[in-house]
C-alpha positions as CSV (number, residue, x, y, z in Angstrom):
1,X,0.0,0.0,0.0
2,X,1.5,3.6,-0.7
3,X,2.2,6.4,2.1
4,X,-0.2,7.9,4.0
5,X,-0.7,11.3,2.3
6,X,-1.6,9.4,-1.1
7,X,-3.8,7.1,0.3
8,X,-5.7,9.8,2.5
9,X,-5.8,11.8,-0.8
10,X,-7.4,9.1,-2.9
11,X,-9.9,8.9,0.4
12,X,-11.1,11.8,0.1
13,X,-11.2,12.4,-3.1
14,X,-13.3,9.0,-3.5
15,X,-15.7,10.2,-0.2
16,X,-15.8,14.0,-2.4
17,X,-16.4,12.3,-5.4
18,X,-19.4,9.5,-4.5
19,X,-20.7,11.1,-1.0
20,X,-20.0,14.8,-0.5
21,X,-20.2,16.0,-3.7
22,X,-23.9,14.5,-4.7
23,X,-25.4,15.4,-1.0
24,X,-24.3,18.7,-1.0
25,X,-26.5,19.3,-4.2
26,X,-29.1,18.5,-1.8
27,X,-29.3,22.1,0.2
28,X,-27.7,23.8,-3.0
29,X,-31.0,23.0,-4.9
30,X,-33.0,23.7,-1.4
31,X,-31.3,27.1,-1.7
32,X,-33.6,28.5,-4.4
33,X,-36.5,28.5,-2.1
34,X,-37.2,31.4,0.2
35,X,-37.8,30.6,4.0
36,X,-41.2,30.2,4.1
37,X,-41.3,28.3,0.4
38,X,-39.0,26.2,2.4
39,X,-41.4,25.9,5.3
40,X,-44.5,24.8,2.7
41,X,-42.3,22.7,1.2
42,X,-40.8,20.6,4.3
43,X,-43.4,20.9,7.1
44,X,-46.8,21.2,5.7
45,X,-49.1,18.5,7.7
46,X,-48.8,15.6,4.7
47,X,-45.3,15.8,4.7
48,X,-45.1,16.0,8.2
49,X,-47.3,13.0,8.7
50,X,-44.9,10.9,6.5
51,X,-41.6,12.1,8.2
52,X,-43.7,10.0,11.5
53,X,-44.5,7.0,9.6
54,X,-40.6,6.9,8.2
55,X,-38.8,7.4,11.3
56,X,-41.4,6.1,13.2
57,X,-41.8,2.7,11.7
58,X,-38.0,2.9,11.0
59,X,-37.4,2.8,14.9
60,X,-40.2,0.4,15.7
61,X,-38.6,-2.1,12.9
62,X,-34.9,-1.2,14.0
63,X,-36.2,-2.7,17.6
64,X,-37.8,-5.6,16.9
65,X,-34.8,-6.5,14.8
66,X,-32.6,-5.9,18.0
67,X,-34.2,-8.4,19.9
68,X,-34.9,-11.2,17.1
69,X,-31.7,-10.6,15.6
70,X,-30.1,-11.3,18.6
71,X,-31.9,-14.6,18.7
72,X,-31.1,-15.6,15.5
73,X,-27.4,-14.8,16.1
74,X,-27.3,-16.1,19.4
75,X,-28.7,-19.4,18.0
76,X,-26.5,-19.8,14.7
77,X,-23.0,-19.2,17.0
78,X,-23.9,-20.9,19.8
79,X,-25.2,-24.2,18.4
80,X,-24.9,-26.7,15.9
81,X,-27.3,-28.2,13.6
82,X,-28.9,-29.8,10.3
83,X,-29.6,-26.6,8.2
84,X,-27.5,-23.9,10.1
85,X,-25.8,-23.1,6.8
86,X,-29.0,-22.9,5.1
87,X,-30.6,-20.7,7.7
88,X,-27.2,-18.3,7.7
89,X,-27.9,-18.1,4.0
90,X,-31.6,-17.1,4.1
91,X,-31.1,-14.6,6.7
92,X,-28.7,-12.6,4.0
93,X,-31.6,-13.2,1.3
94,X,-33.1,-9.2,2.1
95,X,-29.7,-8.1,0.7
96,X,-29.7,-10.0,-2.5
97,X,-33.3,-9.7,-3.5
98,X,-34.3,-7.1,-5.7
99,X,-36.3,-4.6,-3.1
100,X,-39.5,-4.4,-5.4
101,X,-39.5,-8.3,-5.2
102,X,-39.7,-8.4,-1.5
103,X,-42.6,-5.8,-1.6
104,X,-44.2,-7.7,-4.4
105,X,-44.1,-11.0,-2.0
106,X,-45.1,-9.0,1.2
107,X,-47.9,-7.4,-0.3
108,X,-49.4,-11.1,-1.5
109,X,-48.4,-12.7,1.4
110,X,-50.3,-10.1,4.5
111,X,-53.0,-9.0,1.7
112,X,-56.5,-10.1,2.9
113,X,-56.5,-12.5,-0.1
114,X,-52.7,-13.9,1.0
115,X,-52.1,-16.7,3.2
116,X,-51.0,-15.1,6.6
117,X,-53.5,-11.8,5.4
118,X,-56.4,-14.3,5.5
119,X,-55.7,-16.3,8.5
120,X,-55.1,-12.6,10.3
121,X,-57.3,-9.9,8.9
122,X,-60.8,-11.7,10.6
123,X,-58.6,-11.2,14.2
124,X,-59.3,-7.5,13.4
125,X,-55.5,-7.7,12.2
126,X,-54.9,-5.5,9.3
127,X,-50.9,-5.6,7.6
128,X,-51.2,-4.7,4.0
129,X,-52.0,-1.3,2.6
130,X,-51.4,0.2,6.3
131,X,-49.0,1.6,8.6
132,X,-48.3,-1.7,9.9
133,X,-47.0,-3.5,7.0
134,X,-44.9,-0.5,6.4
135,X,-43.0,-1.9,9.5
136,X,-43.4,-5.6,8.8
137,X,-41.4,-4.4,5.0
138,X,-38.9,-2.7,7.4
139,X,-38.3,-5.5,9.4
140,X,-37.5,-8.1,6.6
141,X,-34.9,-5.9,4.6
142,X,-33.7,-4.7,8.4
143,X,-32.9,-8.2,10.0
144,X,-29.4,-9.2,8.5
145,X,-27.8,-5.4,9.9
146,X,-28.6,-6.7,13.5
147,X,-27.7,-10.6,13.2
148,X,-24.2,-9.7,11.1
149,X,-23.2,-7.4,13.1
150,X,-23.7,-9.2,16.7
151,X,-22.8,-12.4,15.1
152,X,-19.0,-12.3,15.4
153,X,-19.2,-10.5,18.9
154,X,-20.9,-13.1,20.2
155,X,-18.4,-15.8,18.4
156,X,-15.7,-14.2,19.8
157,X,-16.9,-14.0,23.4
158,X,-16.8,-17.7,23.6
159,X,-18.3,-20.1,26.4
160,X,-15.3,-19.4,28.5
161,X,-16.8,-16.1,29.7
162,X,-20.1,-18.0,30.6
163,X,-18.8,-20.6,32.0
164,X,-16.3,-18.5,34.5
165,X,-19.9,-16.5,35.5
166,X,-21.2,-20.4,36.1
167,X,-18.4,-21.2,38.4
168,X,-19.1,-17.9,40.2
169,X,-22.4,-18.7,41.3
170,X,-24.2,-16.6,38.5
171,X,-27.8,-18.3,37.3
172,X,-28.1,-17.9,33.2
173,X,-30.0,-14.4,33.1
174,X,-27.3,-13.2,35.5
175,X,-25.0,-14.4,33.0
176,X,-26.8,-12.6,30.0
177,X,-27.4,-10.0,31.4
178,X,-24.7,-8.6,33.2
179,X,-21.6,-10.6,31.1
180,X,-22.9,-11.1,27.9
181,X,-25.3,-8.2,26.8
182,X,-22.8,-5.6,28.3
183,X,-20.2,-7.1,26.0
184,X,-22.2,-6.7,23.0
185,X,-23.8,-3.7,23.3
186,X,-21.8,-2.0,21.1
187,X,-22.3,-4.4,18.2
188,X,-26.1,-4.2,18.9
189,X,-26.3,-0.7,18.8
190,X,-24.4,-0.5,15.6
191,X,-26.7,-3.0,13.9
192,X,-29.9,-0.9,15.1
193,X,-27.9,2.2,13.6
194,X,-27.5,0.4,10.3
195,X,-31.5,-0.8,10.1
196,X,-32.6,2.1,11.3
197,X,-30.9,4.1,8.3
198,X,-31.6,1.3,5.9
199,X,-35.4,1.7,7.1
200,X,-35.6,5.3,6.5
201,X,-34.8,6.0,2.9
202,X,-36.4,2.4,2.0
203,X,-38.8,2.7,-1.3
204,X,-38.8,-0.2,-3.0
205,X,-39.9,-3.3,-0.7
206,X,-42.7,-0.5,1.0
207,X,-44.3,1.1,-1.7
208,X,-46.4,-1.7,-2.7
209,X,-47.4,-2.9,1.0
210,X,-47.9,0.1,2.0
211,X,-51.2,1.5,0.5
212,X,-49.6,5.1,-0.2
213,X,-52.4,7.1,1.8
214,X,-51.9,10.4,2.5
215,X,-51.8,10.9,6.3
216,X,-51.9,7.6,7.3
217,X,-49.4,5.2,4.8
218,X,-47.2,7.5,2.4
219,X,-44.1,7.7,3.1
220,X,-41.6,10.2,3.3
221,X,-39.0,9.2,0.3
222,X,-42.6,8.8,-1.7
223,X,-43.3,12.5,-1.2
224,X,-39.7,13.1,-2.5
225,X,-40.9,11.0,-5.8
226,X,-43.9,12.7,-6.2
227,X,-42.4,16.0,-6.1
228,X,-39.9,14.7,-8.5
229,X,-42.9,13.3,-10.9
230,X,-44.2,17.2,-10.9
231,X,-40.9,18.8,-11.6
232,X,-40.2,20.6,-8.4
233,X,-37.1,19.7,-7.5
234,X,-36.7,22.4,-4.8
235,X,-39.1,21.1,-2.9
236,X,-38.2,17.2,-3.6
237,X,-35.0,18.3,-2.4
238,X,-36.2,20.3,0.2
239,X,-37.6,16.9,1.9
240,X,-34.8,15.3,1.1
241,X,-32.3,17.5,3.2
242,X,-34.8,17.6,6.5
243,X,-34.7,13.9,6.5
244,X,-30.8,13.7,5.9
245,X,-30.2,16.0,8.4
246,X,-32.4,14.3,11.2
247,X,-31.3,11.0,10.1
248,X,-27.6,12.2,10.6
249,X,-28.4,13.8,13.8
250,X,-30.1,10.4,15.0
251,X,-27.0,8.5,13.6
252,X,-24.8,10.8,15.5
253,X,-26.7,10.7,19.0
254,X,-26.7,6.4,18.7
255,X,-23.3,6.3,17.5
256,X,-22.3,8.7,21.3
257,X,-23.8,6.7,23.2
258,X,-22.4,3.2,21.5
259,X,-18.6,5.1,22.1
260,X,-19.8,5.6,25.8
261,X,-21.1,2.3,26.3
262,X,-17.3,1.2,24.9
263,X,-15.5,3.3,27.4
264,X,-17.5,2.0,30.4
265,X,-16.9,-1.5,29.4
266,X,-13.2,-1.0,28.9
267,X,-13.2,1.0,32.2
């Protein structure tokens, strides 16, 4: 590898080139609107109804995939068994099928003509065409961020670590919790970073479950399309930059307190 000034160089001309440079046209589009155009544009109540069902449904899905990812991470370390390659493979399938698909198969699976839809929906269970199968499309293309990610924690804590708390007189959830969860915090939290940010600018596999209801199933990166399909690309990008700049915020705030969970560990 060459020197460090080259290679920083090349870094940031690569970060300029594919990240920086396209964001930042972003708020220089966002600039042609006065304040209050940008006001209209960002915060009237429809577009403010879909920021909540984006970030909303974003956080519920990110937290459901914190504690089943776990499971299924837990489970494919910890144990052996007929299929456990098959199951590590399937739980990768959300990042290797075409989004549109998955929303395609959701929709006709949770529809009240699909299989689970028709076993559910005379519960008084509705998933398809509302805000709930929003999350349920979240959850599916979220699930691998939180399992990959705590998976090699967890394979490098080893049974050792349990087995020590065992000789000390610790009872299994004294064990988890205290020796075990502590440890991989970290991992977790950057796993519910990753599907959390995955979940908000998600299009493809929740357009088609979702309904697309104004004030009560449209999401946010649909009102940035819709703007687009009209031409008004200030306002599209006007959208756009309030939900890059709370998403980064968010990002910022989970990725603090992952550092400080870190440095009380270590400490």
């Amino acid at each position: 590898m060459p020197g460090f000034g080259l290679t920083l160089g090349l870094t940031v001309f690569w970060l300029s080139l594919v990240v920086l440079i396209p964001l930042s046209t972003i708020f220089v589009k966002t600039a042609v609107l006065g304040f209050d155009q940008f006001l209209e544009a960002a915060f009237n109540p429809r577009v403010m109804a879909a920021y909540r069902l984006s970030f909303g449904a974003a956080a519920a899905a990110a937290g459901v995939n914190a504690m089943f990812g776990l499971l299924i991470a837990w489970v494919l370390v910890r144990y052996d068994f007929f299929g456990k390659r098959l199951i590590s493979a399937m739980v990768d399938l959300p990042f290797a099928l075409p989004t549109a698909v998955a929303g395609i198969a959701l929709t006709a699976l949770y529809a009240n003509t699909g299989w689970v839809g028709a076993l559910i929906e005379p519960l008084g269970v509705k998933v398809a065409y509302r805000p709930l199968g929003v999350i349920v499309a979240l959850i599916f293309i979220g699930l691998p961020f939180i399992v990959r990610s705590v998976e090699p924690v967890l394979a490098d804590l080893g049974r050792d670590v349990e087995e020590a708390a065992s000789a000390l007189g610790a009872n299994r959830w004294q064990t988890f919790s205290r020796v075990i969860l502590p440890a991989i915090t970290p991992a977790l939290l950057t796993g519910f970073a990753l599907a959390f940010a995955r979940g908000v600018g998600e299009y493809g596999s929740v357009i088609f479950i979702a309904g697309n209801m104004p004030f009560e199933s449209e999401i946010a990166p649909l009102m940035i399309v819709s703007e687009l399909e009209q031409y008004d690309y200030p306002a599209a990008t006007a959208i756009a930059a309030v939900m890059l700049v709370v998403s980064f915020g968010l990002l910022l705030v989970i990725n603090l307190v992952q550092i400080w969970t870190r440095k009380r560990i270590e400490a």
